[in-house]
N, C-alpha and C positions, 0 to 999 in steps of 0.2 A: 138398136139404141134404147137405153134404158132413159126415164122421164124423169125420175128425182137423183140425184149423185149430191152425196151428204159425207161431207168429209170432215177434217180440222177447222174448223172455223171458216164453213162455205156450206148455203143452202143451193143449190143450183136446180131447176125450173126449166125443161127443155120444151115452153111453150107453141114451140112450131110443131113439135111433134103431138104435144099432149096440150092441146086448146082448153081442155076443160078444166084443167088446174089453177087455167090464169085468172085468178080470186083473193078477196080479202084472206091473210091470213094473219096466223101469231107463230113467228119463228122464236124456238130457243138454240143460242148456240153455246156450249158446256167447254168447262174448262180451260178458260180461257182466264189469260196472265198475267191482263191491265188492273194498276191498280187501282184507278178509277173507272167509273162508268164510261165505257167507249160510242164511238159511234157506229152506226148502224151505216153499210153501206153496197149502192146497190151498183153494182158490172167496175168496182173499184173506185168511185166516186160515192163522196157524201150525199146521203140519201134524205132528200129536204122533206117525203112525203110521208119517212117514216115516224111512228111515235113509240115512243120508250117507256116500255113498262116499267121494265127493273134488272138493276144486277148487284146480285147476291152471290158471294162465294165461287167468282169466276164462272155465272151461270146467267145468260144475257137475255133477256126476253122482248121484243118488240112486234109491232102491229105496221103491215105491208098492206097495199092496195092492190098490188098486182103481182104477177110474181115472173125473177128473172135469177138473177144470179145474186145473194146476199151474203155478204161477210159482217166483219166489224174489224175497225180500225184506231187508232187513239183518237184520245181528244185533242192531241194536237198535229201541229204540221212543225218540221224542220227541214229550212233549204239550206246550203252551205255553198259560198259562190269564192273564189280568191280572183284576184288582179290577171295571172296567170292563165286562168278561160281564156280569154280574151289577148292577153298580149304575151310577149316572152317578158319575163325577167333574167336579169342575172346575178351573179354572187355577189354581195354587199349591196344591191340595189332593194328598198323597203316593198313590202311585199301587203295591200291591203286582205284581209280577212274579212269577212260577213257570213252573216247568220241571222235568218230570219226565223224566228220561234213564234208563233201565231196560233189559234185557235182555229180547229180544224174548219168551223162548223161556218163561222164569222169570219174567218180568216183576219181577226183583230191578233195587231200584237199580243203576246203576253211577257209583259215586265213588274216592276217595284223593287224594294227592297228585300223582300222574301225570293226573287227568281234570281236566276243567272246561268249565263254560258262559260264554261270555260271550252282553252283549246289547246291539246296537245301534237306537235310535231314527232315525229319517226324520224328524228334527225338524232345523234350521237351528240350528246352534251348538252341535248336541247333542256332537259330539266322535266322541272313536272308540267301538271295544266297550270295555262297562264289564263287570267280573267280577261272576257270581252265586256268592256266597258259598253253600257245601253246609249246607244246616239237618237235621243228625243227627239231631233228634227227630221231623219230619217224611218227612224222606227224598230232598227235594228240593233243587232249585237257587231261589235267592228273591232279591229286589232290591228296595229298595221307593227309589222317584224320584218327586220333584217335579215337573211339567211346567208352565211359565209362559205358557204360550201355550194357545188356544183354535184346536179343527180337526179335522179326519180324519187320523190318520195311522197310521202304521204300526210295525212294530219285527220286528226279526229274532233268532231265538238261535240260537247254533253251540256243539254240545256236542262235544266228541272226549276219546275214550277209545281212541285209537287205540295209547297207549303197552301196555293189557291186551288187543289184539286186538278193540277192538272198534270195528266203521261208526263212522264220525263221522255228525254230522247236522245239519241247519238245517231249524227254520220260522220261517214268518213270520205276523204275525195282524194284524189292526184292532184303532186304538186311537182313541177318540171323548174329547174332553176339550172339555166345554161351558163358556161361559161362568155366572157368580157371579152371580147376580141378586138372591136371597136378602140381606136386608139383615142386620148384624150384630146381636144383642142385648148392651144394655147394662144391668147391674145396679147401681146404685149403693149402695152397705157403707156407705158413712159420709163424711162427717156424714148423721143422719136426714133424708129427704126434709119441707120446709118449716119444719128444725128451725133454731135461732136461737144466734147466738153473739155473746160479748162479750169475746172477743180478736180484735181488729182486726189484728191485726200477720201473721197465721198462720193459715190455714185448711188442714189434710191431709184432700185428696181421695180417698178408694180404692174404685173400682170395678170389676166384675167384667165381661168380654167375650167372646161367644165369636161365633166367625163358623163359616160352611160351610164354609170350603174351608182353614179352620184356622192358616191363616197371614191375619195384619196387618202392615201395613208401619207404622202409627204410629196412635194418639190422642190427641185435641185437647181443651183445656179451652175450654170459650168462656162469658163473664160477662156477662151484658147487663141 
């Protein structure tokens, strides 16, 4: 087993084998393709004990305590969650969006006027990116859509905050939208069920509907 493995943006440190390396040091990692200064991080987690020289020309420099396994990663974080994780939807039923665009370090939002997410579906006629409006009581980016169609698919978000210095970012997740199976329920208000009337000219109907997927395109009266 070899003791230092120095690859694309990774110092790695096989301190059980080699004891005597684990020491202050100054790691540079080269060529690397953030545009901003990134963060310094150590076994894939942000590394709170590291400090940051400098990055110059995609060439990262910082000062470690000890030594393990060191990368670097953006300065920010992007999570991307829809309604769908968690429950089924179906075709014409609205579909919430989130996206939480944060600083990696603080793990604080990052919003304003200069940031934004937008978000584009892999659906056929979906169009270009639509904008996730920023929800200040939450903290997040949100969008809530309709999908009309039933299928596997997918969606993408690109957040940039590159105008306050910070990574831009893109993910992408699965999106399952099953089809309506579930039949609608109909409540009838009035006139009373097998009640009787003696105006012939005018009967008003009003009853109550709800479906699964929350949208109706029409209902019918039928007299037989």
């Amino acid at each position: 087993d070899v003791c230092v493995n120095i690859t694309s943006n990774l110092i790695d440190v096989n301190i059980t084998r080699c004891p005597q390396f684990n020491k202050n040091a100054t790691l540079q990692l080269s060529n690397l393709s953030f545009q901003f200064a990134p963060v310094p991080r150590v076994n894939g987690s942000v590394c709170r004990d590291c400090n940051i020289t400098s990055y110059v020309g995609g060439v990262f420099v910082f000062n470690v305590s000890h030594f393990s396994s060191y990368s670097a990663g953006p300065n920010t974080n992007l999570t991307i969650v829809d309604d769908t994780d968690a429950v089924a939807r179906v075709a014409y039923q609205s579909v919430r969006f989130v996206a939480n665009f944060s600083n990696a370090t603080s793990g604080a939002s990052i919003n304003g006027s200069t940031v934004g997410c937008n978000m584009s579906l892999n659906i056929s006629g979906a169009g270009p990116y639509e904008v996730m409006p920023f929800i200040s009581s939450s903290r997040v980016y949100e969008l809530n859509r309709s999908i009309n169609t039933t299928g596997n698919f997918s969606y993408t978000v690109v957040c940039d905050g590159s105008a306050q210095s910070y990574e831009s970012l893109n993910a992408t997740d699965a999106l399952n939208i099953t089809q309506d199976i579930t039949v609608p329920t109909i409540v009838l208000n009035s006139p009373a069920n097998l009640s009787s009337t003696t105006d012939s000219n005018f009967i008003r109907f009003n009853y109550t509907v709800n479906d699964n997927s929350g949208s109706l395109a029409n209902c019918s009266l039928l007299i037989n």
